[in-house]
N, C-alpha and C positions, 0 to 999 in steps of 0.2 A: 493708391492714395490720390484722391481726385482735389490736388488744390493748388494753389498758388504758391510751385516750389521751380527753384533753377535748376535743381538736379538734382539726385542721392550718389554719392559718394562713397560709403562704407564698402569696402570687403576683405572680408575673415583673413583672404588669401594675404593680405597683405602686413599681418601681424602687428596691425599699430595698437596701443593700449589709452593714449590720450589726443587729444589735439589743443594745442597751444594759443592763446590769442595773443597777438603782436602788436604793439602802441601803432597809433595811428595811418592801422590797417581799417580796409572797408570789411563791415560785418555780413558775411554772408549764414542766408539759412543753410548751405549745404554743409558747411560747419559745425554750426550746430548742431545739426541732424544729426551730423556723422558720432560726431561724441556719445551724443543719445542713445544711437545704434551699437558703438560699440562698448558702452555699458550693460547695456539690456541684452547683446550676445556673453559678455562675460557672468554677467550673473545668469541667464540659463545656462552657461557651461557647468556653471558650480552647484547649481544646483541638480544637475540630471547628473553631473560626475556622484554626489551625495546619495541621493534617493532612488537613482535610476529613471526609467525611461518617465514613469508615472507613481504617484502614491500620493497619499494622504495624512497628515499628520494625525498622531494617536490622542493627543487631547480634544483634537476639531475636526474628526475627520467627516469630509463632506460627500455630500452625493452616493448616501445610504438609500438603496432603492428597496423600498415598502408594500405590501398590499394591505393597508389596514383595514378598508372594508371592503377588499375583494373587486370588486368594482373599478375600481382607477389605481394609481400606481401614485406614490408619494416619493417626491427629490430630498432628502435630507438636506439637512443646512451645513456648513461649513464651508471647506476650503479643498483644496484638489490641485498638484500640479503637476502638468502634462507638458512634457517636454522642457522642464527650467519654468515656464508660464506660471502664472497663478490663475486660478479660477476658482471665483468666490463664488456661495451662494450664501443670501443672509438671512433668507428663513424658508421652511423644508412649502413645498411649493408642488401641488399636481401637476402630475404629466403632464397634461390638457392647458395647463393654466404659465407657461414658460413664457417668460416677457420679450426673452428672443429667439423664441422659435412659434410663432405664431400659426395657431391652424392647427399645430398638432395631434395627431387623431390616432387612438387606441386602437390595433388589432380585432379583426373580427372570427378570423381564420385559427381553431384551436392549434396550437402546439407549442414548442418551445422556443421561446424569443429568448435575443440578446439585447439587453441593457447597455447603450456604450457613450460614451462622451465625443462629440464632434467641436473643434475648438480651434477658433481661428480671430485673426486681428483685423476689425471693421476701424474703416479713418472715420472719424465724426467730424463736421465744421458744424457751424453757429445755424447754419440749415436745419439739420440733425437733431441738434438742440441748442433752442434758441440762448441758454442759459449760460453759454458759451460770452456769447457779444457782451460786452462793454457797452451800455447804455448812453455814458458819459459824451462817448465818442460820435457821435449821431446817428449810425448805423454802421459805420466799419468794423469791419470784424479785421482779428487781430490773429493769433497761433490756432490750431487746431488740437483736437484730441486722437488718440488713438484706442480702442476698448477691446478688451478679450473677451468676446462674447464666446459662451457654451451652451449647448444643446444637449439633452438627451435624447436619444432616439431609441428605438427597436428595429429589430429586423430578425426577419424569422431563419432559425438557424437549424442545422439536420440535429446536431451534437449536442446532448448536453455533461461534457466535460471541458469543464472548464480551465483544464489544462492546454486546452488551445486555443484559449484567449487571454492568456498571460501578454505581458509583455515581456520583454520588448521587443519582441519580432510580430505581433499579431498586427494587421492592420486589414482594416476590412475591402475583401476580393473585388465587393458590388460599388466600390466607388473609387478614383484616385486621391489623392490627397490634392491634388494641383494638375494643371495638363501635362502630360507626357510630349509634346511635341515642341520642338523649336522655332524663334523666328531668326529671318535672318535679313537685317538692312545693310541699303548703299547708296549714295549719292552719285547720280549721274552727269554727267557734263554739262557745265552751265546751269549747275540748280544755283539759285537764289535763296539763299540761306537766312535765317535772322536768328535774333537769341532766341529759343525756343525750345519747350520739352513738349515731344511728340508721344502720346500715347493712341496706343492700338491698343484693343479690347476686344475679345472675345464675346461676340451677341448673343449667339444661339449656339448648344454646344453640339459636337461632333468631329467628323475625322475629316480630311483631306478632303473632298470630290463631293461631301452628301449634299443634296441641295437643301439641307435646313442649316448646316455649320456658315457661320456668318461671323465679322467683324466690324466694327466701327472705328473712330480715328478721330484724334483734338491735335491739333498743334498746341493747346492750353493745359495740355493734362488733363483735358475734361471738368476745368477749375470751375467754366462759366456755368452759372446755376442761378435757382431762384427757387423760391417754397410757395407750396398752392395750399391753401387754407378749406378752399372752399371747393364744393364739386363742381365737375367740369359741365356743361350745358349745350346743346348745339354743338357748334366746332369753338366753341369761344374755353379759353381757357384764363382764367385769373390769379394774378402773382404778385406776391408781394412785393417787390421792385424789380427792374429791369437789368441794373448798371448802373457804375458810378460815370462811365464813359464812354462815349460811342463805339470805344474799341470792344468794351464789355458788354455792350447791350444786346438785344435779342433783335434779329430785323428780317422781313420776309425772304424766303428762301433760307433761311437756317432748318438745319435739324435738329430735332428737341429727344429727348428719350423720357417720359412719362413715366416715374416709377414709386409705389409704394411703399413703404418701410416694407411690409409682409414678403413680397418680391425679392428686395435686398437680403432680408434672413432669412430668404428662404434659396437662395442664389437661381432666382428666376430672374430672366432680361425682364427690361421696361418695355414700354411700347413707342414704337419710332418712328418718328411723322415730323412732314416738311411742311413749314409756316407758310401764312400765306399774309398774313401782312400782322404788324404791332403797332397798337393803339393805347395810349395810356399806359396801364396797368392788366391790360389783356391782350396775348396770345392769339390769335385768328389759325386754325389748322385747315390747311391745302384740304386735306382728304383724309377722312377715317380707316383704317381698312376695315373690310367688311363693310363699312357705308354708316358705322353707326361708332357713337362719341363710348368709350369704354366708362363700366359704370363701377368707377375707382373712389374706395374711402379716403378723404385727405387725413390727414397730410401729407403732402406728395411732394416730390422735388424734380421738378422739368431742369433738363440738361441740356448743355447745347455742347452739337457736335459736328464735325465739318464734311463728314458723309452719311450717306444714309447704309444702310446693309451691305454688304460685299462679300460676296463668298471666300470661302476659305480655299485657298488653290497655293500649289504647290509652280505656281508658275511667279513670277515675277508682277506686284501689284502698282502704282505707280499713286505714290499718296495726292502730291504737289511736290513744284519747284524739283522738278528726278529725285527725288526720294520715292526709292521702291523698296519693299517686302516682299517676303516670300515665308512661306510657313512650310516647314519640314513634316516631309510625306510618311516616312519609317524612321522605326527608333533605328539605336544603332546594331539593335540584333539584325535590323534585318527581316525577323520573323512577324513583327506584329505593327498594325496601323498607328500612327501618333494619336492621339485624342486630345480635342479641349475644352475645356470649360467655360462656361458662362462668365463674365467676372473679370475672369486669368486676363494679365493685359501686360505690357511691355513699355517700357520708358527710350524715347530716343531724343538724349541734346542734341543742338544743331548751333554752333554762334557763327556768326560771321564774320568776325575777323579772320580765322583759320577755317573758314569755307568747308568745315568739315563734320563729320557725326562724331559725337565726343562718347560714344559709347565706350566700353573698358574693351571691347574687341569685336573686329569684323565678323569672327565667329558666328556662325547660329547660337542663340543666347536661349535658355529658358527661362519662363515666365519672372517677370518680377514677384509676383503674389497672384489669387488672393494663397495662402498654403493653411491649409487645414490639418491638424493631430487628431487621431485619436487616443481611445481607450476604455477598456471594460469595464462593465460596472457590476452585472447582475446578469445571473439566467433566470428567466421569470418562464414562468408555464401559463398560458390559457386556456383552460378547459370549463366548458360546463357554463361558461359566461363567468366566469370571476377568475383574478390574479395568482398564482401561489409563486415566494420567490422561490427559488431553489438554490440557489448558490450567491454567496457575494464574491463577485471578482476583484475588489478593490484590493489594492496594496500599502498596509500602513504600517508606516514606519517611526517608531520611537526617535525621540529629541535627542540629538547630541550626548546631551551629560545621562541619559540615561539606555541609549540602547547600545546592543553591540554588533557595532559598524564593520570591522575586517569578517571577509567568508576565506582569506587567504589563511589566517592564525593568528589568536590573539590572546590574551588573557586577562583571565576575573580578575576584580580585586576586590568585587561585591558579591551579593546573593544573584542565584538564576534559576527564576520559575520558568517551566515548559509547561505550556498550555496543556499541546497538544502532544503529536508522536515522536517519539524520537529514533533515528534511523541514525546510525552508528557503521560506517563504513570500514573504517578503522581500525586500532587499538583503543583499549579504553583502562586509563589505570587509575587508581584511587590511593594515593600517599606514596607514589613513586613515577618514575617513569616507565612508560605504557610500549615504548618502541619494539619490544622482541617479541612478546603474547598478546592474544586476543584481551582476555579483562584480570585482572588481577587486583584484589582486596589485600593492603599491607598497610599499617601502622604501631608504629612502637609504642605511640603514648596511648592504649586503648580507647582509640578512638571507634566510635561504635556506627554502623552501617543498620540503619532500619528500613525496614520493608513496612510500610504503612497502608490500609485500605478501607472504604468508606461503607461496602457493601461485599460480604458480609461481614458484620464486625464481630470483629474478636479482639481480645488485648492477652496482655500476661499478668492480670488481676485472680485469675478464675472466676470472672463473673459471665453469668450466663448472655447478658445484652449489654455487649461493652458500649461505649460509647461511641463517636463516629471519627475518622483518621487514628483506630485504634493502632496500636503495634500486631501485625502480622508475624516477622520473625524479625526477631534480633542477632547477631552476627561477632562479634567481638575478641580480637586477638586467634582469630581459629577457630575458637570454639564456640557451639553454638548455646545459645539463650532460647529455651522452650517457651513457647507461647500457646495461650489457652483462651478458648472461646467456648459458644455455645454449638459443641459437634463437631467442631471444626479445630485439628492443632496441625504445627507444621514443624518440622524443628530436622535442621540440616548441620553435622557438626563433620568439621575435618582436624583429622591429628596430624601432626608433620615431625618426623621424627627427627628433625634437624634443629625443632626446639629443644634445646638443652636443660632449659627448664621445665619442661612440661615431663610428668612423673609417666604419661604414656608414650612407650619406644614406639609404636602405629603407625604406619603411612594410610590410610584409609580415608573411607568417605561413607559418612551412617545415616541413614532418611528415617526418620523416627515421624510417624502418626499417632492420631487419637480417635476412639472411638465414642466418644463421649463419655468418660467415665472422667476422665482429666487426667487421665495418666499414659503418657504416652509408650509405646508400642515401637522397639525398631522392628521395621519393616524390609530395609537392603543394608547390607553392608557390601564397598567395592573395596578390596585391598588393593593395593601397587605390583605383588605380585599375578595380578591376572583372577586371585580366588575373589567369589562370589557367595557372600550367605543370603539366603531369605529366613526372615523370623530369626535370624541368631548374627551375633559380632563378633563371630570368631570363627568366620570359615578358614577348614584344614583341608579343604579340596578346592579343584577349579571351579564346581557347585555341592555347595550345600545347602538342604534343605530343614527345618527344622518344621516337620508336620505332613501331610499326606501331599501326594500330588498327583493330579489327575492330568494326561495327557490326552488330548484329540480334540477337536471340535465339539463333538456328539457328546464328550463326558466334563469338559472342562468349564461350561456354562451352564450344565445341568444335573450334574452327579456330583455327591460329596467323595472325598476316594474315602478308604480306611485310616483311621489314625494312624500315624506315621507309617502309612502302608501306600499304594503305589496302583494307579488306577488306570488302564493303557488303552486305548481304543485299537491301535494297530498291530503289527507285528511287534515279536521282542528278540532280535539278536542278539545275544551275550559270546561276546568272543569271533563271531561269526555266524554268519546265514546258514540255518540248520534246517533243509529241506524248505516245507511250506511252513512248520509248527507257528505257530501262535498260542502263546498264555493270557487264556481270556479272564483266567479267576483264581487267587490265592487266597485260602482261607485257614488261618493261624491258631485253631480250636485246640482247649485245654490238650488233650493227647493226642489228635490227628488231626494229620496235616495232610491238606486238602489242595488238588490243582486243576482247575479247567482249563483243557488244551484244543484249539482245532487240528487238525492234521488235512491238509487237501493230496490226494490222491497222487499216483505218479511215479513215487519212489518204492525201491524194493527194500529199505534199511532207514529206520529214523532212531535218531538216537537224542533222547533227551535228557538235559542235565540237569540237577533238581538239586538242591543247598537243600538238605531239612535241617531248624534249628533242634537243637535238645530240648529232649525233654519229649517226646513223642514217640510214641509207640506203633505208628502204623501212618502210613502214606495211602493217599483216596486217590486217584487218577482219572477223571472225567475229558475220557476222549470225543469230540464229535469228529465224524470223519464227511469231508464236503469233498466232491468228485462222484465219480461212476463207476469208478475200475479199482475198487475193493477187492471184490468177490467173497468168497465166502470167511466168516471169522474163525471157521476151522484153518484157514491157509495160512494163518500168522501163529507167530510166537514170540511169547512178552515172556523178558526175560531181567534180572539186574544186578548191577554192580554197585557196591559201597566200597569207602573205602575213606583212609586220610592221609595228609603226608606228613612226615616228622622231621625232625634233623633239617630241613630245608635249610639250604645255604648255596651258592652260587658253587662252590665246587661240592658239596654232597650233597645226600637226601636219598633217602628213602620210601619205598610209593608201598602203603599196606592195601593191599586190594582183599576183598572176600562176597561171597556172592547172599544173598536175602532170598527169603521164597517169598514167590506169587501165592498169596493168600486164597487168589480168587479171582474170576474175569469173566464178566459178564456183556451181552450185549442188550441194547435199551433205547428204544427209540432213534436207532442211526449212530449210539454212541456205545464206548466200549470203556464199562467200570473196572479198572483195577483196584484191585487190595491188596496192599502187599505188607506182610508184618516183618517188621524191623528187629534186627536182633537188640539184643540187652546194652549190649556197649555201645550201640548210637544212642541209646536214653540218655545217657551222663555228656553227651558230646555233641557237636554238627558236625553231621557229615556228609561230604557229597554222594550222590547216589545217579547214576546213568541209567535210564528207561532204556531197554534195547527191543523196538520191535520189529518184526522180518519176518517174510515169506517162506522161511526156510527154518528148519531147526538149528536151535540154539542150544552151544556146548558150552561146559563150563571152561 
């Protein structure tokens, strides 16, 4: 802050909350100040403890980034604060067209840019804007101002997720917020001291040793100034006044810093050139560099200051009166070079009475200001010559009485709409406490749990085109409520047999669909015991099925099986692994009962075992034999046993065995047809029956 101050006083560390005026005390500004400072720290603390690092309020919320015609990018209007800060805009404003960010110029290079806010506090005096001064007074000027000026910028980014430009750790790689380096002053033996506040400033930025990083220096603060209206000509420059006093005035051999509003917002140095004489209301410069007068828009503000350029050097500087500086070479890692910024400057009191530097420590100190925040706005894409956003990074946050503020645990007493997803880490309970299971639905007073959806719609009307947020499924006390659409039903019921009132003893869980007729279809029933039905609510096994089933790949997406019959692409072990056999084909005909089997080759004894139901007079047996080492169909014998067992009981029973004849046995294309007739008493009966074929003859 370039002005006519004794000193700033404020800091955090020292935990003060007011400052006190006492009767016929002398008024100082640093007092003031300090009160100022430590309000304006108290209310950004409260407001970044609220909001967090950055966000935007949900009725106003500002610096919505746009492409409405492709071409240039649109700032929204409202409000934005960053860091506790406010930052207004008051009406939505082009990229190109930022009041203080002048020159601003759109990307030409396609890809994905970032959208971000750059936000920092510019001091204004009556220079700045004249609007300031007091008329009455005849040209004295009085307080100053301080302004939050905000920027948009771009900058071209590899990512675009925008989960790494959240706050509040994001801050952008390609710039600092302030310099990283320290200064450090001392007062040497025999300086000559007076009340005075010394400020250093950073000229030109860079690190320790480059020969472009440069400093300049006021024992005024850099306060002394003037405003130039008009362009400069020759070396002649013209100003609106000089001074109130020969202490303030401008006289040759001063150094001036020449600089632009655009320069200032845009943190470029001024240009810095030593006087060669003042005359009137004009300026006379020594020497242009480069030899020629800069061709600068007014209005401009020439500065006076009490050196010209000085490099940055980590050696000991020597201002006046043994006052030396020194600027810190490495951070404190160690690892990397200090940098600094254009701007960045240091304040050092000096009074005389106590011959000393009234700094708060001998310390190497970091810069006073200027301190820059950011914060994300928008990923925008350029392609093809025109805009598209892609994401809004902004973060808005509802007002007090209506949003909800703890992320530690809190609870409703209102309604709560979810936009978007909701991710559930947790337990989730609905009419009790949720602490020992995942989600659980309980209430006593029937209170109902609806499943609602926009697309496709369905209701529990029976109408063909429900309406839109129709009822999907209904849920209520356990049991489920059917619901009907066009094609579409869904209906999930559970019984709990621990209800005393409910007339079903059931522990289950039943998935009932629709095929469009409106009448629903169960589909799975899960009992608690471990059983499973498909198509039926009353499985009495670990699966049942009610209808055919086709197993394998090959048959299950393109073969129907037989009505409640059974369709197997693979092997069929019953009981255990029976040689190579496979049962390719069961066929259940009025009186004969029919079996395609493979057999692969290998063994000297297969024995197959065959359930015929009743009612059947003769058994078909369609062998293919796969392998090489058959040999001839004279070398076997097909042979078999029927038989049932009776009385069965864990200590008796009785096994009736008796033998069937081979009807017939042919061979056929690589296969071997048996026929074998059944005697009279397997007609009335099922009975099992053992195929016995071997290489060897077969006795009864």
């Amino acid at each position: 802050m370039k002005g006519d101050f004794s000193r700033f006083t404020f800091n955090p560390q020292k935990r003060f909350s007011r400052v006190l005026m006492q009767q016929g005390r002398v008024q100082l500004d640093a007092d003031w100040n300090e009160q100022l400072d430590i309000t304006e720290h108290r209310i950004a603390a409260e407001i970044t403890d609220f909001i967090g690092q950055s966000g935007a309020p949900e009725k106003y919320a500002g610096f919505e980034i746009t492409a409405d015609d492709k071409t240039n990018l649109k700032i929204g209007e409202g409000r934005y604060y960053v860091e506790g800060m406010l930052f207004e805009n008051d009406q939505s404003v082009l990229f190109t067209a930022q009041s203080d960010y002048p020159g601003a110029k759109l990307p030409t290079e396609e890809g994905i840019y970032l959208a971000y806010l750059d936000v920092w506090q510019r001091h204004i005096t009556a220079l700045e804007d004249p609007g300031i001064r007091e008329p009455a007074l005849g040209g004295a000027d009085t307080a100053t101002r301080v302004k939050n000026v905000w920027q948009v910028k771009l900058k071209k980014v590899d990512s675009a997720d925008k989960s790494k430009y959240a706050p509040p750790d994001w801050k952008p790689s390609w710039e600092n917020p302030i310099s990283t380096g320290k200064l450090s002053a001392i007062l040497g033996a025999g300086a000559n001291l007076e009340n005075q506040l010394y400020r250093v400033e950073i000229h030109k930025s860079g690190k320790v040793g480059d020969a472009d990083a440069t400093f300049k220096w006021s024992r005024d603060n850099g306060s002394i100034a003037t405003r130039v209206e008009n362009k400069i000509t020759d070396n002649y420059i013209p100003v609106s006044r000089l001074g109130q006093d020969i202490q303030t005035a401008f006289a040759a051999g001063n150094w001036v810093e020449i600089t632009t509003e655009k320069q200032t917002l845009s943190g470029e140095p001024g240009l810095l050139v030593e006087l060669a004489s003042v005359t009137a209301n004009t300026l006379t410069v020594k020497e242009w560099p480069g030899g020629k007068a800069p061709d600068f828009e007014p209005p401009m503000i020439v500065r006076r200051w009490d050196s010209g350029e000085i490099s940055v050097s980590d050696s000991w500087k020597t201002l006046e009166s043994e006052i030396k500086v020194r600027f810190e070479n490495q951070l404190q890692d160690k690892q990397s070079s200090a940098e600094y910024k254009t701007g960045d400057y240091w304040l050092i009191p000096t009074r005389n009475l106590t011959a000393n530097n009234e700094s708060p420590s001998n310390k190497p100190q970091p810069p006073h200001g200027i301190l820059h925040r950011y914060c994300s706005l928008a990923l925008v894409e350029y392609k093809g010559g025109q805009f598209t956003v892609k994401d809004d990074c902004r973060v808005i946050f509802k007002p007090l009485t209506t949003g909800l503020l703890s992320k530690g645990g809190d609870t409703m007493t209102g309604s709560l709409t979810i936009d978007k997803d909701l991710y559930v880490a947790g337990n989730v309970g609905i009419g009790f406490d949720s602490s020992s299971i995942s989600y659980y639905f309980q209430n006593s007073n029937s209170t109902k749990l609806f499943v609602k959806s926009k697309s496709p719609n369905v209701n529990n009307s029976r109408q063909n085109l429900a309406p839109p947020e129709s009822v999907l499924a209904l849920i209520r006390d356990g049991v489920a409520y059917e619901t009907y659409g066009n094609m579409a039903d869904f209906r999930l019921s559970r019984y709990d047999a621990s209800d005393k009132s409910s007339t079903d003893s059931r522990t289950q869980l039943d998935l009932w669909l629709t095929d469009g007729s409106f009448v629903p279809k169960n589909i799975m029933t899960l009992r608690a015991n471990g059983n499973v039905g498909i198509s039926t609510n009353n499985p009495q096994s670990q699966l049942a099925v009610s209808g055919g089933v086709a197993i394998g790949s090959t048959y299950a997406g393109t073969n129907a099986a037989p009505a409640n019959g059974l369709l197997v692409e693979g092997n069929v072990a019953i009981g255990g692994k029976i040689g190579e056999g496979r049962i390719t084909r069961i066929d259940n005909e009025v009186s004969s009962f029919k079996i395609s089997i493979e057999l692969t080759s290998g063994s000297e004894l297969y024995l197959l075992p065959v359930i015929v139901p009743k009612g059947h007079d003769s058994l078909t047996i369609s062998i293919t034999k796969k392998g090489n080492s058959w040999g001839s169909s004279s070398d076997w014998t097909i042979g078999c046993l029927f038989g049932t067992v009776v009385g069965y009981s864990v200590s008796q029973g009785k096994a009736v065995l008796n033998t069937c004849q081979v009807y017939s046995m042919a061979e056929q294309d690589n296969k071997w047809i048996i026929n074998i007739n059944l005697p009279g008493e397997m007609i009335d009966n099922s009975y099992g029956i053992f195929i016995i074929i071997g290489r060897y003859k077969l006795e009864k």
